[in-house]
N, C-alpha and C positions, 0 to 999 in steps of 0.2 A: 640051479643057477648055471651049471656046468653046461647043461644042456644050450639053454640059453646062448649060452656066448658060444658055442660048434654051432647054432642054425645060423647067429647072425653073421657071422666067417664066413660059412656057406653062400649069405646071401649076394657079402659085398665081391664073392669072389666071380660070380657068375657073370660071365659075359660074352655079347654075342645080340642077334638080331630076334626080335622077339616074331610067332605067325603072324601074327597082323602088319607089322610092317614089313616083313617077307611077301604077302600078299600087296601091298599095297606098291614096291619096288618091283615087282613084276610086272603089274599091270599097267607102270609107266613106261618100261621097256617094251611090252606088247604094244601101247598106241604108238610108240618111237616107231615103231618096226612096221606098223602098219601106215603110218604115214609116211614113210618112205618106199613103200612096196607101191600105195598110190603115186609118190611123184616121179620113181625113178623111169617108169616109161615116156614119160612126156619129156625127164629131162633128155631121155633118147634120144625123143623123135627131134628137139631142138637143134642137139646133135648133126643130127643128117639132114636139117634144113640148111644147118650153119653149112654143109660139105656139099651141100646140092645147089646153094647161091653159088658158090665158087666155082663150081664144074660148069655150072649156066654161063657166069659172066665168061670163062673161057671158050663155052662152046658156039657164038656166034655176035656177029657186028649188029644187029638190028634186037629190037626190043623184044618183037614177035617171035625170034628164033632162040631168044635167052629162055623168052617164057613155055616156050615147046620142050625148051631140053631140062629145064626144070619139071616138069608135067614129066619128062621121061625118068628123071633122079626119081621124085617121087613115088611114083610107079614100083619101081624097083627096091627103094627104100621103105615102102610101106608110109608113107607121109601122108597124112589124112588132113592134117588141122589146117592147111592153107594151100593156094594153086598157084598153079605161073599166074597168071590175071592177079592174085593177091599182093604180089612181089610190086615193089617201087622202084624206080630207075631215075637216076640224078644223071644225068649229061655232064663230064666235065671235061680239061683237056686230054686225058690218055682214053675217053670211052664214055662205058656208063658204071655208074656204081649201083647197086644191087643190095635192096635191102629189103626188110619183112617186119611186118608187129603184127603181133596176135597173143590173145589171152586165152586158158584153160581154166575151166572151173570143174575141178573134182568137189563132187559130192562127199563129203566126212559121215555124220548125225546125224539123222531127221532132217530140222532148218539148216542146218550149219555146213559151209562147205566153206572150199580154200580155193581164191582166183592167182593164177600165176599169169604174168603180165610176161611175156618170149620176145626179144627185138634184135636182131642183128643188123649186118651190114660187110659187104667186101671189102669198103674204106678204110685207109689208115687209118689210124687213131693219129689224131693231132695233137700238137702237146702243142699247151698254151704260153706264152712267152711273157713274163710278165716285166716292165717298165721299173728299171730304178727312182724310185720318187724322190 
């Protein structure tokens, strides 16, 4: 009986993370780690599209010479996923505003991949004003 009750002590006393779910708490950190390893380049290259519309809109008064000097950012920046021609131009009163949309589909699993939708813009952000009712 003595026995008995020193294994059952033993048992309630053990604590701590059993192999299988050590295994299985790994292998959620492995796919964390690998699905950030695929998205962290493209959130790069977003990056340096964001900082190559701005250089463009600075670097000339015509549509054609935004989109050259973008073509030249790009160039330099390694920018693959869109071109000056991709870029959109909004006429307002200080110029033109300068924006981009495009999507990246990284491949994951066999069928399974992940699309990230990229959209900037030069333009302030407007804050909306809303009416006392």
């Amino acid at each position: 009986m003595n026995s008995q009750k020193i294994a059952s002590s033993f048992r309630s006393s053990q604590k701590g993370m059993s192999v299988v779910g050590l295994i299985f708490l790994l292998s959620i950190i492995a796919m964390i780690a690998l699905l950030a390893a695929k998205i962290t380049p493209t959130a790069m290259e977003y990056l340096a599209i964001k900082r190559a519309i701005v250089t463009a809109k600075a670097a000339g008064a015509s549509v054609r010479d935004m989109q050259v000097a973008f073509d030249k950012q790009a160039e330099v920046s390694y920018i693959t996923s869109i071109k000056g021609s991709d870029l959109m131009f909004e006429k307002d009163e200080t110029g033109y505003e300068v924006s981009f949309y495009y999507t990246k589909k990284i491949p994951l699993v066999g069928p399974a991949s992940l699309l990230l939708e990229y959209e900037g813009s030069t333009a302030k952000i407007k804050t909306r004003t809303r009416k006392a009712e």
